[in-house]
PABABA-801263 format. One record per residue (C-alpha): x, y, z. Coordinates in steps of 0.2 Angstrom, whole numbers, padded with zeros to 4 digits, always signed. Layout:
XYZ ...
END
This chain:
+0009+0084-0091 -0002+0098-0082 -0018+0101-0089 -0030+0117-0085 -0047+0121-0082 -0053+0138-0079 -0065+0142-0063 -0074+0158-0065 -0076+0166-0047 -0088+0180-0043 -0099+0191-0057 -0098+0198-0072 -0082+0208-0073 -0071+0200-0063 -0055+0189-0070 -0053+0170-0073 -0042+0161-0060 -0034+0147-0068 -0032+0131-0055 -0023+0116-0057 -0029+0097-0062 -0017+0083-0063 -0025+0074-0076 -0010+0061-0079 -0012+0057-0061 -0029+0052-0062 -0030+0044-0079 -0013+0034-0073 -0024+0028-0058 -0039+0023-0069 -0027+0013-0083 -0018+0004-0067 -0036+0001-0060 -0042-0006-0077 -0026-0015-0079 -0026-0021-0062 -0043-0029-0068 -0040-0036-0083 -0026-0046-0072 -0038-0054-0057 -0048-0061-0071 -0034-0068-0079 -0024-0076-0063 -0040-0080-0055 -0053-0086-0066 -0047-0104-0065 -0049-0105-0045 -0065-0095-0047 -0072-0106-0056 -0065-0121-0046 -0072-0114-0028 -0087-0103-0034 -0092-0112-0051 -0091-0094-0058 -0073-0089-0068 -0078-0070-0067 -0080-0071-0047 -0067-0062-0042 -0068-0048-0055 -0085-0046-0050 -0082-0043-0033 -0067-0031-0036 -0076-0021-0050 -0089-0016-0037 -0076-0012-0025 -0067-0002-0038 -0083+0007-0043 -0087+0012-0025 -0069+0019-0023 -0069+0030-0037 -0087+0037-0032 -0078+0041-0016 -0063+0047-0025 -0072+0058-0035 -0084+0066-0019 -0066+0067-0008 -0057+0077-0026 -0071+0090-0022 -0069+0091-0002 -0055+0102+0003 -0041+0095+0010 -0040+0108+0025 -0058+0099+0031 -0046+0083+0037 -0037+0094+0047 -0053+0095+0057 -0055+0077+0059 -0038+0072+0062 -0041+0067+0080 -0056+0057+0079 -0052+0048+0063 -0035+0042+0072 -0046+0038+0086 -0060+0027+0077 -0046+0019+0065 -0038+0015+0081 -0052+0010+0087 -0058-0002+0072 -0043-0013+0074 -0050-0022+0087 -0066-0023+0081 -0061-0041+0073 -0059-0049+0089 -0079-0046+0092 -0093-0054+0083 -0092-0043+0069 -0072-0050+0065 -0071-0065+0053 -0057-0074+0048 -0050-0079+0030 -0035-0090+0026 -0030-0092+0043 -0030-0073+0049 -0043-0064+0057 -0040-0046+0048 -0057-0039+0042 -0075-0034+0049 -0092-0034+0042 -0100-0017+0041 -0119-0018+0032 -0114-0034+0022 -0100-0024+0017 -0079-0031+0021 -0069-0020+0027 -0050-0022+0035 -0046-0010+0049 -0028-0011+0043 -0033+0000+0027 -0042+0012+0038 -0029+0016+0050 -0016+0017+0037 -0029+0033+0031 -0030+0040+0048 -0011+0039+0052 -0008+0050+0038 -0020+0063+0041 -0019+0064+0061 +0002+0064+0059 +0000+0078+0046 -0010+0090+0059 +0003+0083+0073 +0019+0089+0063 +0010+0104+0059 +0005+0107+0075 +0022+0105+0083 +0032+0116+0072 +0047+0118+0078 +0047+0108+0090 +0050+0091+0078 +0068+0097+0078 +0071+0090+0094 +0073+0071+0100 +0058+0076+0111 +0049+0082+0096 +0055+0066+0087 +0047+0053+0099 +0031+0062+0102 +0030+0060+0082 +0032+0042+0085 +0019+0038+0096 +0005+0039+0087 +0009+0028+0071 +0019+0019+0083 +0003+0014+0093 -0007+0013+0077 +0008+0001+0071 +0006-0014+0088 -0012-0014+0087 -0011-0019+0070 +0004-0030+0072 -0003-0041+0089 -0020-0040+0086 -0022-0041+0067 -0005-0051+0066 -0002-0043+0051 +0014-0036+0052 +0015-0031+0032 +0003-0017+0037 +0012-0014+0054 +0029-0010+0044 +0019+0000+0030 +0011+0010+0045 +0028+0014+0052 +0039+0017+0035 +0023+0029+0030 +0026+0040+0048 +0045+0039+0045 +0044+0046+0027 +0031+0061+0033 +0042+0063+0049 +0059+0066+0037 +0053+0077+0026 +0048+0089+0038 +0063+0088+0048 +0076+0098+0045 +0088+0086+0053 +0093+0071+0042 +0106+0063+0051 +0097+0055+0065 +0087+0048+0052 +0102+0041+0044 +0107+0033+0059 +0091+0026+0064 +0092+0018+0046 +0106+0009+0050 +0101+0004+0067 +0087-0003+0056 +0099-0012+0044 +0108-0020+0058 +0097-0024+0071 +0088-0033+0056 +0104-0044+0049 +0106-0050+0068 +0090-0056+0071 +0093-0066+0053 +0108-0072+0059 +0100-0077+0075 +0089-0086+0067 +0100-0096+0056 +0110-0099+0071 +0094-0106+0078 +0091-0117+0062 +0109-0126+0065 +0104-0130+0083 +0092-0146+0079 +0087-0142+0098 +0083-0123+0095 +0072-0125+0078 +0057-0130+0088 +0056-0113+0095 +0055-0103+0077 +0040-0097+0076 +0031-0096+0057 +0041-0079+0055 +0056-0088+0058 +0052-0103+0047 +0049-0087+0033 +0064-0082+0035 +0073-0097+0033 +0063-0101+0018 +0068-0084+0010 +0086-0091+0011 +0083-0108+0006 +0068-0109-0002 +0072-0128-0010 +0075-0135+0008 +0056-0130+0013 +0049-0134-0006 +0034-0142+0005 +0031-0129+0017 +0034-0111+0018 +0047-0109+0004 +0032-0117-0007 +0023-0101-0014 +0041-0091-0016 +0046-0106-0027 +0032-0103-0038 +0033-0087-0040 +0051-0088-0044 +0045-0100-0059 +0031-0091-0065 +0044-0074-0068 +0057-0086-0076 +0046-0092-0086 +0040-0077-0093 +0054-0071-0104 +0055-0057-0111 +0037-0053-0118 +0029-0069-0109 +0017-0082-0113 +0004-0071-0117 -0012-0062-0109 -0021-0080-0099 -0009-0091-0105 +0000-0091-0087 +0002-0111-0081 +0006-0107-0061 -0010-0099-0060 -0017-0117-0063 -0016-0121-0045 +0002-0122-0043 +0004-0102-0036 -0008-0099-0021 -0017-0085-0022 -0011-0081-0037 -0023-0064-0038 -0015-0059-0022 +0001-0054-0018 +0009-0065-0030 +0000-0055-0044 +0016-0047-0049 +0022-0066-0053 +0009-0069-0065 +0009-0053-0076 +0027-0059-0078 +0022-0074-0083 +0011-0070-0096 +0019-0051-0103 +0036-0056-0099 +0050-0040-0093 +0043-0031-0104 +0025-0030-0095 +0033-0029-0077 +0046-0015-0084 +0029-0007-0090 +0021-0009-0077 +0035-0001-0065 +0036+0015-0075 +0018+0017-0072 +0018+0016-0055 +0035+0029-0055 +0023+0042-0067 +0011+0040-0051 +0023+0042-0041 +0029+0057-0050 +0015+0066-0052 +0012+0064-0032 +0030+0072-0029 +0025+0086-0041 +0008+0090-0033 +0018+0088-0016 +0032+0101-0019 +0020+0116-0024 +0006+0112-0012 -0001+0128-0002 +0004+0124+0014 +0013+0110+0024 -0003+0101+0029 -0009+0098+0009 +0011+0095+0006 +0014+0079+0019 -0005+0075+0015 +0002+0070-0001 +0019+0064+0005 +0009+0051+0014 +0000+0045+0001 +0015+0045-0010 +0025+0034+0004 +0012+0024+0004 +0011+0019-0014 +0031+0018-0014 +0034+0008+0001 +0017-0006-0004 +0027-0008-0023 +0043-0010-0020 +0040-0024-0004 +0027-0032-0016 +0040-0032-0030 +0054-0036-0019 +0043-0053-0010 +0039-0058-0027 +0057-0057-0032 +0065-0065-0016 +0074-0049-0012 +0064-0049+0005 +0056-0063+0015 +0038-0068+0011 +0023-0058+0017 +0008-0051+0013 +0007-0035+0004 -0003-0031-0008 +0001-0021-0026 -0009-0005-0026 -0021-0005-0038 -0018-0023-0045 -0019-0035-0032 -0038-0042-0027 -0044-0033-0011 -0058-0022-0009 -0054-0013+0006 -0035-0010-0001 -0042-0003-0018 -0057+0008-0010 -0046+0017+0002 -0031+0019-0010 -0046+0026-0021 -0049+0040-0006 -0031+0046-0004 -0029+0048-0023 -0045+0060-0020 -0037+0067-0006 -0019+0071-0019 -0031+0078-0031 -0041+0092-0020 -0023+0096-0015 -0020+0099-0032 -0035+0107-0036 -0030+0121-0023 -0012+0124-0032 -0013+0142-0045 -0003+0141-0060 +0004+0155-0057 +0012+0147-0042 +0019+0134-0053 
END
């Protein structure tokens, strides 16, 4: 799985030093990438062509997004990881800062949210950013504090910053997908540092519990014809999740579809463009319901492909993360990691009904140019980390 490169250092006379390159991490990113492409052409050439009189609309858009990422990728692989260490403060502040940068002028909105910014003709969400920023800035902070992280003290002072980074996103952005991304990301970097494991299995089922009451507050709710009025559209979502028939119309709509498009699919599918939900029955079919389509057209087979794929990424990040150099490069990479993890499974489990509806995008598949560009960065990020590890470490 490893593969080497040899670095000559110094003159004539001096010994090789053999350093590390994943290179199944980075040719798994580029087959997800191509992959990933192949699918928005294929769920969303029918809508592209309907809104933009152009089938390849979509793929255009994303392929220059793409492009531009791996550029970056690339120039960020050659960086070393240490320099973020630098910056951790001011890119938390200017990610911080760059949420509410879509309530000026430069904001625009796009299916009903305002989420992204224009930057020299460029989109950009401030979401993606500060998901960047967290990492980096909590990986000096729990360096920083050392010890210190062992105590509850330590434990909250940890909390603030993603915590902060995590309601900016939510009230201002409303996009509380990248709020709860944001905050499982700072957990996961925060438990593997800590020694300590049993407050976080405590906090976990606070979590669990505090989550089945407010469902069953709001089903409770939903039986009071005199309470219903006061669910707000998170509400309504989650009463859709339950019973997705009873709001066939409304909220349980896209859920629906989805849910047809995978049944549908059988076990190798209908075959590459042969998907019928894409046809205008599954909104924004090239989104988050992406998942939905390539089960549609390559069946259980494709999606069980697909999975493994994302667990060999997943993999080779764990890998890179247990023999990094030093703690920083290590939660570097455990951030990244987390973040990859936490976006797949939510995405799977929204497009499988295991979680309520909302909008979370699949690495590397979904359409979105900000989402693909910076995942694109924190792969080059992993990679530099890697590149610092000796075989002889190994």
């Amino acid at each position: 799985m490893a593969a080497r490169f040899r670095t000559i250092q110094g003159g004539r006379g001096q010994s090789n030093n053999e350093t590390y390159f994943d290179y199944s991490l980075l040719f798994t990113v580029l087959f997800l990438l191509g992959f990933g492409l192949m699918m928005i052409y294929s769920s969303s050439s029918y809508k592209a062509n309907l809104d933009y009189n152009d089938s390849a609309y979509f793929l255009k858009k994303q392929l220059t997004a793409a492009l531009l990422g791996i550029v970056a990728m690339v120039v960020v692989s050659h960086i070393p990881y240490h320099f973020w260490e630098k910056l951790a403060l001011p890119a938390y502040v200017v990610s911080a800062a760059m949420i509410p940068l879509v309530l000026t002028p430069l904001g625009y909105s796009s299916h009903g949210a305002r989420r992204w910014i224009k930057v020299l003709g460029f989109s950009l969400q401030p979401a993606e950013v500060a998901k960047l920023g967290m990492v980096i800035f909590l990986a000096y902070l729990v360096c920083k504090m050392g010890k210190q992280i062992r105590t509850m003290k330590g434990l909250i002072i940890l909390m603030i910053p993603p915590g902060i980074i995590g309601v900016m996103v939510w009230k201002i952005t409303q996009n509380m997908s990248s709020a709860i991304i944001i905050l499982g990301i700072a957990m996961l970097m925060i438990f593997v540092a800590s020694p300590d494991y049993k407050r976080f299995v405590i906090m976990a089922v606070l979590g669990c519990a505090a989550a089945a009451l407010i469902v069953f507050a709001i089903v409770q709710m939903a039986n009071s014809q005199d309470m219903t009025e006061n669910l707000n559209f998170r509400g309504l979502r989650i009463l859709a999740w339950l019973d997705p028939e009873a709001y066939a119309d409304d909220k349980g709509f896209q859920t629906l579809q989805a849910l047809y498009a995978i049944g549908s699919g059988g076990i190798f599918g209908k075959g590459l463009g042969e998907s019928v939900q894409k046809l205008g029955f599954l909104p924004e079919a090239q989104n988050d319901m992406i998942f939905s389509i390539i089960c549609e057209e390559l069946g259980l087979f494709g999606a069980v492909a697909l999975i493994l794929l994302f667990m060999l990424l997943i993999w080779r990040c764990m890998i890179i993360a247990n023999n990094a150099p030093d703690l920083f490069g290590a939660l570097l990479v455990v951030g990244v990691m987390g973040h990859l993890a936490i976006q797949v499974i939510l995405n799977i489990a929204v497009c499988t009904k295991v979680i309520p509806n909302t909008g979370i995008s699949l690495p590397f598949i979904s359409y979105g140019g900000s989402s693909v560009m910076f995942l694109l960065i924190e792969i080059g990020i992993v990679l530099n980390v890697g590149r610092s590890i000796r075989l002889k470490d190994l």
